[in-house]
Residue, then its C-alpha position, 0 to 999 in steps of 0.5 A: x129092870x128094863x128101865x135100868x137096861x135102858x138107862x145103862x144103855x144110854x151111859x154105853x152109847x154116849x161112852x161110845x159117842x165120846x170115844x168116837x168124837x176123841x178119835x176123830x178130834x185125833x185123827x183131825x190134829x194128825x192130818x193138820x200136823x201132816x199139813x203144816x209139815x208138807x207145806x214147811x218141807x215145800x218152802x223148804x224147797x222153795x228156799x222159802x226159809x223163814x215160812x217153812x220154819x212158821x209151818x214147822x213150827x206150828x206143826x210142833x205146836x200141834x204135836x210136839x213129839x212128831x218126828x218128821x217135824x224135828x226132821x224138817x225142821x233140822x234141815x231148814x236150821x241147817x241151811x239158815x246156818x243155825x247148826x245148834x239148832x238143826x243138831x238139837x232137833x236131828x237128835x229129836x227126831x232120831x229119839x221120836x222115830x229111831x227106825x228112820x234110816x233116813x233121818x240117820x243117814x241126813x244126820x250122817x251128812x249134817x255130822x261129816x259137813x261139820x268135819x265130824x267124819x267118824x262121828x257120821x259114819x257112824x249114823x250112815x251104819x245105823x241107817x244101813x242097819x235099819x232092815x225097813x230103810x229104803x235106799x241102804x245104797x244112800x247112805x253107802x254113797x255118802x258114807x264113802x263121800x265122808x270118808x275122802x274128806x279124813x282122807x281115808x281112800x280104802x275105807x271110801x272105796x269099799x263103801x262106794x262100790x257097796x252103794x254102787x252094787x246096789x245102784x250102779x248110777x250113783x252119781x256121787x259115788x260115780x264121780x268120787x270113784x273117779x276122783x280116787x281112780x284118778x289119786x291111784x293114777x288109774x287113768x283109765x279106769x278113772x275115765x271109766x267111772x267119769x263116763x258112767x257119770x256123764x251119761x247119768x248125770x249133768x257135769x258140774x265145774x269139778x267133774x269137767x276138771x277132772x275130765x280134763x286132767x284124766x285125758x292129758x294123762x291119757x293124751x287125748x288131745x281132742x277129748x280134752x279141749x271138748x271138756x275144755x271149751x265146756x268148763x269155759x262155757x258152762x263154768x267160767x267164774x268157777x274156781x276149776x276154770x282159773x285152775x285150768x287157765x293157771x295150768x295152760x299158762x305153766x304149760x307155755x312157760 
């Protein structure tokens, strides 16, 4: 008897044995598909294209289901201008991590990118719906972005002013805010959000334009020779700073 105890035993502890080993050959794959990821998404950044797709890749190659790996591997198709590719896998990983609000909401922008405006907004309500998404005030943020490309004003409106409930120093919806005060012929308020902006974020060619138009409305002659003379300095093979140039000649004619 006990040396049948002894030998089933034996058969448990090398049963136990295999599990353990199982575990840890799972728990050794997961942290290399980890690995090739972070470094796929650190060329990414790097603009490092080609690289980060043999990373990704070899990520996939691991684990082919990984969510995060199809994630990455959209952006890089995207920015290789590859789009069938980067739609085929931000579907792939909407499908392996459907509670991924951010996976939803870089879908929603890849979508309205496209001119597939309806279709974004769409995964921007998703990825706001999603109860463990972390920053709901992005997608609201782009969600208005897209709906000024229909152009529909209202409906971009009512979305940055969400985004901008939840974080007052979007500079994105800041800025878009500004653009459409500006539409509205609210100056004022336009210079309102436009000065939110500078103090939140660097100027671009497009905000320093619009600066400059919202101030010869106003007629502030000094606040728009400032933004002027920074368009021609920081931005002066943009297309803003012909339009600007094009508008001083109309005004002298």
């Amino acid at each position: 008897m006990r040396t049948l105890v002894a030998a089933l035993l034996v058969i448990v502890l090398a049963g136990c044995s295999s599990i353990e080993n199982y575990k840890n050959e799972q728990a050794k794959n997961e942290r290399l598909v980890e690995t090739q990821v972070q470094l796929g998404v650190g060329y990414y950044e790097q603009g490092n294209y080609e690289v980060a797709l043999e990373k990704l890749q070899k990520a996939l190659e691991l684990k082919s289901d990984y969510g995060p790996a199809h994630s990455a591997m959209a952006l890089v198709y995207e920015k290789m201008q590859k789009y069938d590719k980067a739609d085929e896998h931000y579907r792939e990983a909407i499908d392996l991590s459907p509670e991924d609000g951010g996976i939803y909401n870089n879908y929603g922008v890849f979508l309205c990118k496209r001119n597939r405006a309806e279709e974004a907004e769409k995964y921007f309500i998703k990825a706001i719906q999603i109860p463990l998404y972390a920053t709901p005030e992005l997608a609201y943020e782009n969600a208005g972005a897209c709906a000024r490309r229909i152009p529909d004003s209202e409906k971009a409106e009512r979305y940055l002013n969400k985004a901008l409930e939840l974080n007052p120093n979007l500079p994105t919806a800041l800025i878009n805010m500004a653009e459409i005060r500006f539409a509205q012929e609210r100056f004022l308020s336009s210079r309102g959000y436009l000065q939110r902006y500078e103090a939140v974020s660097p100027h671009s060619a497009e905000s320093l334009w619009l600066g400059i138009r919202i101030e010869r409305k106003l007629g502030d002659k000094n606040a728009e020779a400032n933004y002027k003379k920074q368009l021609q300095t920081k931005f002066p093979k943009s297309e803003q700073f012909r339009m600007m140039l094009n508008s001083l000649e109309e005004d002298q004619s």
